[in-house]
N, C-alpha and C positions, 0 to 999 in steps of 0.2 A: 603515379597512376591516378586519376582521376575518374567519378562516375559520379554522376547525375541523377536524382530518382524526384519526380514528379509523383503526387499522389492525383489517383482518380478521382477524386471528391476537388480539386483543384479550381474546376470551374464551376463549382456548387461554393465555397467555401473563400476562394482566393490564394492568390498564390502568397510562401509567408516565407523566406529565405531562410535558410539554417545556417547556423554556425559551422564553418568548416572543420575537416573531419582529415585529420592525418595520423596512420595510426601505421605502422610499420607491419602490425598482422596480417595485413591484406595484402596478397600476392596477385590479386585479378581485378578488373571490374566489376566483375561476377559478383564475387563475395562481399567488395564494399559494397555494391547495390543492396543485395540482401541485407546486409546492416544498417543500410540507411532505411531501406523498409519497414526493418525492425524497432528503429527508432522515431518513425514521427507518429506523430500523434495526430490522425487524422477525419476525427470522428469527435463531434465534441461531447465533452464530461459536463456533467451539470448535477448538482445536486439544490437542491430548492424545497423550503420550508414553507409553509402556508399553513394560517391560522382554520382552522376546522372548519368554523361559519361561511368564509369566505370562499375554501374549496365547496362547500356545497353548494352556495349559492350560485357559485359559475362552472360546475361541473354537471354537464350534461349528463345525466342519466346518471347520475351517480348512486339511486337508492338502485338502480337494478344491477349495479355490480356490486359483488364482496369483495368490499374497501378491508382487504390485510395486508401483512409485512410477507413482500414476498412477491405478491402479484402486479403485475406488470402493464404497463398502458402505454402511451405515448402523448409528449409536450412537445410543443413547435418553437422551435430556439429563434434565436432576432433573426436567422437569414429565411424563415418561413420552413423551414426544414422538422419533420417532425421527425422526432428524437424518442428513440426505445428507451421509458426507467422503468424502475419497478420501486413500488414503496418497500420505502427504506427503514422508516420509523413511523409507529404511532406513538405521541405524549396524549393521552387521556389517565384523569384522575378525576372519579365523578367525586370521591371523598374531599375534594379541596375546592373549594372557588377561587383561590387565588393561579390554579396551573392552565391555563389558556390548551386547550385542546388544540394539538396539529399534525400533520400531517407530511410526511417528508419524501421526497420522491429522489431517485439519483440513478446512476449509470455508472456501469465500467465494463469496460472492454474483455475484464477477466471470466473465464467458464472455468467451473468445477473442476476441469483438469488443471490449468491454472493455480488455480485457488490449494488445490493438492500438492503441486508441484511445490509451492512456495510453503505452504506449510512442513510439507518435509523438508524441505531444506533448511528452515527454520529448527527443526527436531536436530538435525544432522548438526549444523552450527553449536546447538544449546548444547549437543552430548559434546562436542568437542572444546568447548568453552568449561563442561564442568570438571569435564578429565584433567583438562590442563590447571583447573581451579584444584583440584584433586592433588594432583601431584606438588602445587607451588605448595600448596597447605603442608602436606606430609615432607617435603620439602624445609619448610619453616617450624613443622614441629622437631624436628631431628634438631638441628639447629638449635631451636631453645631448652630441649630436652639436653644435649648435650651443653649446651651454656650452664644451665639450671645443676648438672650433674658436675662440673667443673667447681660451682660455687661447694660443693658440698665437700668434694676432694680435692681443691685447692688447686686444679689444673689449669692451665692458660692455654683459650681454646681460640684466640685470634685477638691478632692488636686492637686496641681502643684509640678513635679518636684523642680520645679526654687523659 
C-alpha cells in the first residue's frame, strides 16, 4: 500500500522528500496519509536570540508595545514569509555590566492542549517508572535482608560465584 501526502505550504516553502515510510499498521491509504500529515513538519520553527540594543534599534515601534515573555509578534524567515513567535526569554540583569541584555523570540507548533497532553503523559510515565522503581527496590531489600539474616543464622540462601 502506498500514499502520498503533499503539504499546502509546498509551493511557499518547496517541495523536500521524506524518507519512506513502511510500517505494517497501516491497512489503507487513508490512515498512512493521515500519518504522514502527522509527521511532517511543515511550518518553520525558529528560535532567535538578539542582543537588546540591537532589537531596539531595528524594532519598529517597539517602545509602544509591552516587550514580555509571553507576547507574541511576527519575523519574516529567508523565504519572506512572516512567521508567528512570541518572546521566549528576557536576560536582563541591571545589577551586572558584564550580562549583555537580550531578547529571545521562538515558535512551536504546540497549544496548551498539547503542552497538557504531553505533560500528563509525562506524570503517567514518571508514576509507572516509580512503581516499578518501587517494587525492584522492595524486591532487592528482601533479597538483602534475607542474605543479611542467613549471615546471622548460618543459612545458605543461593550459590556464589566466588
Amino acid at each position: 500500500m502506498t500514499a502520498e501526502y503533499t503539504s499546502p505550504l509546498a509551493d511557499k516553502f518547496g517541495i523536500i522528500d521524506a524518507d519512506s515510510v513502511s510500517d505494517e499498521r497501516f491497512t489503507s491509504s487513508a490512515s498512512l496519509k493521515d500519518y504522514l500529515k502527522k509527521q511532517i513538519k511543515d511550518y518553520p520553527e525558529v528560535q532567535y536570540t538578539i542582543e537588546w540594543a540591537d532589537f531596539s534599534k531595528n524594532a519598529k515601534y517597539h517602545n509602544l508595545n509591552d516587550i514580555k515573555v509571553g507576547n507574541n509578534g511576527y519575523l519574516k524567515d529567508r523565504y519572506g514569509t512572516d512567521v508567528s513567535v512570541r518572546i521566549t526569554e528576557l536576560v536582563y540583569n541591571p545589577q551586572s555590566s558584564t550580562v549583555t541584555p537580550q531578547i529571545t523570540f521562538g515558535n512551536k507548533l504546540f497549544n496548551l492542549t498539547t503542552w497538557s497532553k504531553a505533560i500528563t503523559k509525562a506524570n503517567n510515565d514518571n508514576s509507572k517508572l516509580s512503581n516499578k522503581f518501587n517494587q525492584d527496590l522492595t524486591a532487592v531489600e528482601s533479597i538483602a535482608n534475607s542474605a543479611y539474616d542467613s549471615r546471622l543464622f548460618g543459612e545458605v540462601v543461593g550459590k556464589s560465584e566466588y
